[in-house]
N, C-alpha and C positions, 0 to 999 in steps of 0.2 A: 929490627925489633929492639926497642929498650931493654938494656939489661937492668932487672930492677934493684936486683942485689948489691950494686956497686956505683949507686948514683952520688956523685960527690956533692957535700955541705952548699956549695955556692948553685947548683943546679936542682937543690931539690924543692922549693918552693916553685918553681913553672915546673917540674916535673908533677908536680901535687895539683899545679892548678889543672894542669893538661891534658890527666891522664886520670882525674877524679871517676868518679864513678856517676857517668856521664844515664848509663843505661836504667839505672837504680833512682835517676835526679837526688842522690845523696855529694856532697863535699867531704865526704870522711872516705877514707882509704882502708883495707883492712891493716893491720899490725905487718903482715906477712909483704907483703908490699913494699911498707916504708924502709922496713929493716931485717928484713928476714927474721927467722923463727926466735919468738919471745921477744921481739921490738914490741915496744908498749905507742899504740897512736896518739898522738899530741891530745885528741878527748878521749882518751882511755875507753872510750866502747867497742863492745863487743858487734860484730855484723851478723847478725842473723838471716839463715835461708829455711824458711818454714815447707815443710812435706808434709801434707795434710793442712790445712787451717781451718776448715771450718769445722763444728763440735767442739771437742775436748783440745782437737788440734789452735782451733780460735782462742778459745783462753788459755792454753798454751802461749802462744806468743805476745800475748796482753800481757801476761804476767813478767815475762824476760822485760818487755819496753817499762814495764810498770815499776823494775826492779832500779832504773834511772843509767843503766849504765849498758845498753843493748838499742839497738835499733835493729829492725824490720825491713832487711836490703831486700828480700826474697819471698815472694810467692807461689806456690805450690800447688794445685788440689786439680783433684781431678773431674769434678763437679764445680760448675761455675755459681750455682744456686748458693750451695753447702760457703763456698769462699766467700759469699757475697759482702759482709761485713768483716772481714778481715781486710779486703780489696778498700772497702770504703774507708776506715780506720789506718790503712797505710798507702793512702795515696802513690804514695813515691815509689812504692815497691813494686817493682816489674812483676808481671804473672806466668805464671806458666802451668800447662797441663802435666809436663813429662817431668818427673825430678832427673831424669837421666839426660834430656836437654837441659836441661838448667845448671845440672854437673858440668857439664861440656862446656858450654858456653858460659856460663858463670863463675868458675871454680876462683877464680883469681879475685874475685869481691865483693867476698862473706869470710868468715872465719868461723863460723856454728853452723849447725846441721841442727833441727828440732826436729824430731820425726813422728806424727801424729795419726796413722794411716791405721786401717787394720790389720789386725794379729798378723796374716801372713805376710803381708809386705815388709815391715817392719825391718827385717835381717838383711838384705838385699838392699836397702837405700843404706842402711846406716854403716855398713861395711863397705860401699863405695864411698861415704860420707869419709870415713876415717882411713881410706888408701890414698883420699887427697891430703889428708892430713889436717882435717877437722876435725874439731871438737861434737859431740855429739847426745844430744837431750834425747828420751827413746822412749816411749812413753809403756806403759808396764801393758798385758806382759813383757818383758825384752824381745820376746822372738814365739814364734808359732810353733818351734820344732827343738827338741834337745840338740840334734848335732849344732843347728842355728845358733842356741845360746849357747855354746861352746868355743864357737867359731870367734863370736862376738868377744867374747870373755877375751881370749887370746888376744888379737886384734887390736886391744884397745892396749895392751903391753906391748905388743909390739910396734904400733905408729904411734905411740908416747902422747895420746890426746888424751882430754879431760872428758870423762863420760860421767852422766847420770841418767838413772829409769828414774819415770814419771810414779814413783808411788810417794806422795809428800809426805805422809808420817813420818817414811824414815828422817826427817829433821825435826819433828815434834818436840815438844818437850816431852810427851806422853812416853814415847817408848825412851826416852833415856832416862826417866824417873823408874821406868820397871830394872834398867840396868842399873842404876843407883841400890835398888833394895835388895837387888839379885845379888851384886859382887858385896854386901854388906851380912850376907847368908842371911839376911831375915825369911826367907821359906828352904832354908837349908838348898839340898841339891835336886835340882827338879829332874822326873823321870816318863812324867807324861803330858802332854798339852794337847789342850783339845780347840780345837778351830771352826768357826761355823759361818754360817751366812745364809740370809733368805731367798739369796738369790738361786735360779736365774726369774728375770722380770721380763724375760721375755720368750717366746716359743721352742719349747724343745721337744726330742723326743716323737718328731712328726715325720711324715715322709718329705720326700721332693715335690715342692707344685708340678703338677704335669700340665697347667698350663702357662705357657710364655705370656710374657707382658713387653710392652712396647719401653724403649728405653727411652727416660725420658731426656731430654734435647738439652739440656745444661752438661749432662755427664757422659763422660767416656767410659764406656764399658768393657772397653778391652784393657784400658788403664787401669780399671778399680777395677779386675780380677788379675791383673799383673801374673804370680807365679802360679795362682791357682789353675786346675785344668777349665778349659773352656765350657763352660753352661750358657745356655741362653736364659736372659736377665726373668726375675719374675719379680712381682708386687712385692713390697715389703721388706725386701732384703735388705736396702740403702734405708735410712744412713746406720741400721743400730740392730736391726735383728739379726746380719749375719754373725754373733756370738754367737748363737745356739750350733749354726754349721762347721762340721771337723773342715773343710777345705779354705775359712776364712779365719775361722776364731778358734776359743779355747775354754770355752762355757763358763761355768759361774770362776772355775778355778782360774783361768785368767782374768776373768772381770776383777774379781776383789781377792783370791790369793796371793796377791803382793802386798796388797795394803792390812792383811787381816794375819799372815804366818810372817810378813816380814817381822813383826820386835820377837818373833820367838829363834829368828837366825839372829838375830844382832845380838839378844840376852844371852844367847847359850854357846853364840859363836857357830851355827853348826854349818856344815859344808854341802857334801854330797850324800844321796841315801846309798842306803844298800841292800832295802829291800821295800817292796810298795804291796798292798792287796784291794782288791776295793770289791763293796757290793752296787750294784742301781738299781734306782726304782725302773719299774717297769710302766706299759703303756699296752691296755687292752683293745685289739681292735672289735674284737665283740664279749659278748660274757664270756668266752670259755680260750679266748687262743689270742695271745700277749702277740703284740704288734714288734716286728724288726727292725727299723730305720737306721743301719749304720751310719748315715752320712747326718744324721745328727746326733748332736747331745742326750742324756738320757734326762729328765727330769728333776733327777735329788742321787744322791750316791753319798755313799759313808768308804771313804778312802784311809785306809792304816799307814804310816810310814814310818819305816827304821830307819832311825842316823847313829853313828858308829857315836863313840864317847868322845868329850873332846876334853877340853884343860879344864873347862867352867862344869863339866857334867864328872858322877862318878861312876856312872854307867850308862849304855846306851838310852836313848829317847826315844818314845814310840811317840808320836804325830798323828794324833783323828784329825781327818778332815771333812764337814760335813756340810753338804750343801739343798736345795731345793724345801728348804724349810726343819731338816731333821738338826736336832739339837742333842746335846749329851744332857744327862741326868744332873739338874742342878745341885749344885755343891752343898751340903747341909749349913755351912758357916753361913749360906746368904738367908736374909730374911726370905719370908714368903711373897712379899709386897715390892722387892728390891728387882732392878732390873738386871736380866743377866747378860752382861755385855751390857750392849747397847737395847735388846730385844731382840734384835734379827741379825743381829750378826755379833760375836768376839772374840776372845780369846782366854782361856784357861790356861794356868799353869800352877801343876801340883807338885809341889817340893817335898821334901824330907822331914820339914817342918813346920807347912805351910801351903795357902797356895796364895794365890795374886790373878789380876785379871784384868782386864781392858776392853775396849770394845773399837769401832771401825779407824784404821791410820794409828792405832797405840793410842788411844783416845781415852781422858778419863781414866786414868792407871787405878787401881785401886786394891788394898790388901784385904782379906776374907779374915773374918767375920768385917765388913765398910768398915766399921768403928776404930779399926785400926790404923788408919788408911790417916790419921791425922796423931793419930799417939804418937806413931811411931816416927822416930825421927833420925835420919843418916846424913848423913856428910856427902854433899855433891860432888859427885869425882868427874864425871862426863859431861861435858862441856854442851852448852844450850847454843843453837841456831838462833838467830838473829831473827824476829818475825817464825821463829816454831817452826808448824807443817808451812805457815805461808812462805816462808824463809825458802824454802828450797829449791826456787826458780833464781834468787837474787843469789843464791850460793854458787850455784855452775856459774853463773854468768863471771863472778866474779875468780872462781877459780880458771878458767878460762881466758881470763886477761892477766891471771897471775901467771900462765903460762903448769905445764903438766908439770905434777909431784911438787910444785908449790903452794898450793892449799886443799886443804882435806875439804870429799864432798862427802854427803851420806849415804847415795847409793852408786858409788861408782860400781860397773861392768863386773869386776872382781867379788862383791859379791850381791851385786844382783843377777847374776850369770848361775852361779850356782843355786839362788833364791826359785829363779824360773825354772831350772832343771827339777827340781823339784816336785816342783805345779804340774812342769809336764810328765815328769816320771807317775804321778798321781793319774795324771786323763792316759797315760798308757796302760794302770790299770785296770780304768774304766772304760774303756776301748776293750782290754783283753779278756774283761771280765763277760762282753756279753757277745764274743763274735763265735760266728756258727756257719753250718756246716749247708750246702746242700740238702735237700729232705732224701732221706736212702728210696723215697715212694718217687723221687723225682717231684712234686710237691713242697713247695715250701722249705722251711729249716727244720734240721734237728739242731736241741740245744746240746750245749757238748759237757754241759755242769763242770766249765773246771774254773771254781771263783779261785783259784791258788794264788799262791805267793810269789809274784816274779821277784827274782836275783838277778842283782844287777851290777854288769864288770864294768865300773867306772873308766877304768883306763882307756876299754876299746868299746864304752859306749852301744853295752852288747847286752839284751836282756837272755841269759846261759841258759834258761828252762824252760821257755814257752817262744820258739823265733815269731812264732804267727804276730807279734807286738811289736819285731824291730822294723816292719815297714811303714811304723810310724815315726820312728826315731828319725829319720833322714827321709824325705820325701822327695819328687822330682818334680823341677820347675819347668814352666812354659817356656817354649823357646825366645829368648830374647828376655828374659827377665831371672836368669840363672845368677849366682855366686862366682863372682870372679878371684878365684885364690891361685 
């Protein structure tokens, strides 16, 4: 076996042509390769191994190749349909159903991990991603489960890779104009924010099909349930309504709570909560007696969250989160005619002297009563991405060839790890908010009315007053698709 770390000057040009990356039909080597860790390759690109490609996962990696400095060694998915244009558009790229074959067998030539897959898979590819010592793109939420995005968080400090979550605002220029007017006190010290969104856009709040559907013949089905427990497949689920179910996804608050409460962690700085409550709408199966469905999402929910005080606050922050169409009471500075946010989704922030607002990705920043929103004028101290929200594929890519802690990204691990914890500390207490009891008649459920306030021990990741919620905090994976730490 070639040792590759110690190929001498006169030997490395046949070592390059020989040993090319023959499987990939690429002539480019990763970095690691030619010169071991932080060697820069003669075309400075990045190699990328895409998990997931088609969807979100397909322009996913359009955008890395689009950013001029990234190729597409690697194909991923576990549906051969969903791939189909990803495959076409990258020719050369070997395919694979298993990312964990493609680990194996691949690991020596790629240098990124893009990981596009649903909510649950997500922790499990990217934390194998970064034990090989990749770099790794994760597309938001970061992880399905609080211990998950804790794990992650760690992880990414200790194998010293270049990490970002898929939520692009955070390079906008949107949310660093709200940081701009925040660290300049034009709405003094903010003490409440309120976060909304119209979603979800697609079924929740229903039971399980009770009947099975035939899997359709492009997709693996034991792949695309990975760590979840075994179900047999039904209609509809692929490629987009498993959101609404707790065994795949993370309902509206993972769909768009990275993109919608992320500029309120970046403005205020804040971390971990320390205390969450929430109510849910509910779902009648006839006029008189509200339907059950634990195994999904509830339809709309109004979620409260405490974060302790930080250097940019002067006292703690309470956090609305509000989803399924419910909206907070608009602000008296906005016109009547004026859109709040966006319409169906944004974000409030009400200061000591003021408030300020935006709408989906830190979009459209704007100071209350509008009108101010051009008077007033600050001094830009936070620095603009290149190409904005577009910017933030061409940003990892390039941090990644600059090698780790030589260039700043917008959402590294650190704190989108704490951003998701968040999210999920929120769906734990919408989970705890509605789970019940046996019926004492043997019959159905009694409700247990306890909407309370979990407290929450960061350190050991323990909610102290209600355990019935910590079996959501860490869950148990299918054999063969577990956390290797």
């Amino acid at each position: 076996m070639v040792d590759e770390k110690n190929i001498s000057a006169s030997s490395r040009r046949e070592f390059i042509r020989n040993t090319a990356i023959t499987a990939a039909g690429f002539i480019i080597l990763p970095r690691h390769v030619l010169g071991g860790k932080g060697f820069l390759a003669p075309s400075d690109r990045l190699l990328i191994a895409g998990v997931g490609v088609g969807g979100k996962g397909e322009s996913d990696i359009a955008n890395f190749f689009k950013s001029g400095k990234a190729d597409i060694a690697f194909l991923c998915d576990v549906d051969e349909q969903r791939a189909a244009k990803s495959v076409k558009d990258f020719p050369k790229a070997k395919y694979y159903k298993d990312w964990r074959e493609m680990f194996d067998k691949e690991s020596k030539h790629f240098d990124a991990v893009s990981v596009s897959t649903p909510d649950h898979n997500h922790a499990v590819a990217s934390l194998a991603a970064m034990q090989l010592g990749k770099h790794v793109y994760v597309q938001k939420p970061l992880t399905h489960d609080i211990y998950e995005a804790r794990v992650l968080t760690n992880a990414a400090k200790q194998y010293k890779v270049v990490t970002q979550m898929g939520n692009q605002g955070a390079s906008g220029d949107g949310v660093r104009q709200l940081v701009d007017w925040y660290d300049a006190d034009v709405i003094g010290k903010v003490h409440t924010v309120y976060c909304w969104t119209d979603r979800p856009v697609w079924p929740q709040g229903i039971p399980w099909p009770s009947q099975k559907a035939e899997v359709p013949k492009t997709l693996d089905w034991n792949l695309w349930l990975g760590t979840a427990p075994y179900k047999d497949y039904i209609e509809k689920l692929v490629p987009f309504n498993w959101r609404g179910w707790w065994d795949y996804g993370t309902g509206a608050l993972g769909d768009m709570g990275c993109h919608i409460m992320a500029p309120v962690f970046t403005v205020l700085d804040l971390k971990y909560v320390t205390d969450v409550q929430a109510s849910v709408g509910s779902v009648y199966v006839d006029e008189f007696k509200r339907g059950y469905f634990p195994e999904s999402c509830p339809p709309s929910s109004h979620v409260i969250l405490t974060f302790p005080k930080t250097h940019k606050t002067k006292h703690e922050v309470t956090v609305h989160w509000m989803d399924g169409g419910i909206q907070p009471e608009r602000p008296e500075e906005l016109g009547p005619n004026e859109d709040f946010g966006d319409g169906g989704n944004g974000t409030l922030f009400i200061g000591t002297k003021g408030k300020m607002m935006c709408s989906t990705y830190g979009a459209n920043p704007q100071l209350l009563p509008t009108s101010k929103t051009k008077e007033v004028q600050v001094k830009q101290r936070m620095a603009r991405v290149a190409g904005s929200a577009g910017g933030h594929y061409a940003q990892w890519v390039e941090a990644c060839i600059a090698g780790y802690g030589n260039k700043e990204v917008s959402s590294p691990f650190e704190t989108a790890g704490p951003l998701t914890e968040a999210l999920l500390m929120a769906n734990l207490a919408i989970r705890g908010s509605d789970i019940r009891k046996p019926g004492s008649d043997g019959k159905g459920y009694d409700y247990p009315g306890r909407y309370i306030k979990l407290l929450w021990d960061n350190d050991n990741m323990k909610v102290t007053n209600f355990d019935d919620v910590n079996q959501f905090v860490k869950r148990e994976y299918r054999k063969g698709f577990s956390f290797n730490i």
